[in-house]
Structures are given as C-alpha cells and as structure tokens.
N, C-alpha and C positions, 0 to 999 in steps of 0.2 A: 094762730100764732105758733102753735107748738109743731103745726106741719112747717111754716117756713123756719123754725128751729133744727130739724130733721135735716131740711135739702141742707141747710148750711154744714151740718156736720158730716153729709155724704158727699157734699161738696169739696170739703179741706180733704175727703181720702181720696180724688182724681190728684194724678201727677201732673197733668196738663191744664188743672184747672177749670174743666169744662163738666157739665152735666146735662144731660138728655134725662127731659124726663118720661119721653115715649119710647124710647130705644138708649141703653146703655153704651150701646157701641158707637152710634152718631157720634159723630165729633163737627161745630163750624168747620166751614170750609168758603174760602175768597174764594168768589168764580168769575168775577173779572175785575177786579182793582179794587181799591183801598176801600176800604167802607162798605164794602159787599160783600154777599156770603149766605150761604145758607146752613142748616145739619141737614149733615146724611152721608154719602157714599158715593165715591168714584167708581163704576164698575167698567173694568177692562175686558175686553176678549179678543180672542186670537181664531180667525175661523181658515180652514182648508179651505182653498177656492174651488178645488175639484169635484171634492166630497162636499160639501158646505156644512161641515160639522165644526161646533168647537172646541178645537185641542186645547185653547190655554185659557184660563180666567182669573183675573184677581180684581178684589173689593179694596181700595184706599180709602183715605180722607182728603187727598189733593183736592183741589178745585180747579187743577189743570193735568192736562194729559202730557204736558209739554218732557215730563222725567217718566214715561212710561216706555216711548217705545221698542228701547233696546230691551229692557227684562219681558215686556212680551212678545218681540220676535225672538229671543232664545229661548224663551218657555216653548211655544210653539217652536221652533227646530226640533228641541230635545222631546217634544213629546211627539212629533210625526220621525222622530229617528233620523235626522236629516245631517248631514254635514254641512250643506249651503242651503241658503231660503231666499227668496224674493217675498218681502213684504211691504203692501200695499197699504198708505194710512193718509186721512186728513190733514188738514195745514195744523189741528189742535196739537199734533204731535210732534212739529218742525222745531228742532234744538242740535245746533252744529257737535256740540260736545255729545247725545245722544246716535247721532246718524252716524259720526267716526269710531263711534264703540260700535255700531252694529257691523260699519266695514270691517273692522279690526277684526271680528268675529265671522268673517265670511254671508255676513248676510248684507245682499242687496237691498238697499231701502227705494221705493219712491214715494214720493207727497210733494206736497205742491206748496210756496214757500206764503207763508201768512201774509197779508194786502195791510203791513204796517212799513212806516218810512224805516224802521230800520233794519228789514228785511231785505230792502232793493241794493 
C-alpha cells in the first residue's frame, strides 16, 4: 500500500499526467485511433541516399509520423549544408499542410498518398 501511495504522489508531480514506471521519459502514444496506444517513442531519421548515413534524428511521443516531415527534411538540409533537398518518405508521413511547408522551403517532397477514402 505504501508503494501505491509513492506512484500517486509522483504521479500528481507529471504535468501531463502520465507515469512510466520503466522509463520516465515514455509517455502513451495513439498509434491508430481511439482506444489505442502504447508507451514509448516515436523515433525519426533522416538518411543521405548517397552516403547512407544519418544526418538528422529525433525521439517524440507522437503515435504518428503524419507532423514530422517537414522538421525532418529541414533538419536533414541543414545538416548536409544544402539549400534544396529531394526527400523521399512513406504514405505514414503524407499531411497537405506538412508537404506545402516543405515546398515553401525548397524541398521537394515525394510519398505516396495513404489508401484511405479521404486521400482520393
């Protein structure tokens, strides 16, 4: 009783409400609709096609990739020194308001557009 007294009171000092109690940093994450989810971590990467190394990485708590691909294709620019990029991504990353910020920024995007009716 006096350990579930513990989590409660490390619990009220999360701002989000949440606690891991195998990793502090896990946070829930939806990974495909209501009622779903797991803890842990979104992990991003951004690789050179030529070199096949990775210039750009970032850890979130999203459960979707759908608000990542502009900040990883300008991470990857700015870290290969590039003033334009061609980046290549999954249908997980297809978001009209994410691909007009990548054009806006000189980076050509392609992915392929997700197999739901309100993609067509």
């Amino acid at each position: 009783m006096r350990n579930l007294e513990q989590i409660k009171e490390q619990l009220k000092t999360q701002p989000d409400g949440q606690l891991s109690m195998t990793d502090p940093d896990a946070r829930s994450m939806a990974t495909s609709g209501k009622g779903s989810g797991m803890v842990g971590y979104n992990v991003q990467v951004a690789v050179d096609a030529k070199h096949h190394l990775i210039v750009a990485h970032e850890v979130t708590n999203s459960g979707s990739d759908r608000a990542q691909l502009s900040p990883m294709a300008k991470a990857a620019r700015e870290a290969m020194g590039k003033t334009r990029l061609r980046a290549v991504a999954d249908r997980g990353y297809y978001s009209g308001p994410q691909i007009k910020e990548c054009a806006d920024a000189g980076i050509a995007v392609m992915l392929p557009k997700p197999t739901t009716s309100g993609a067509k």
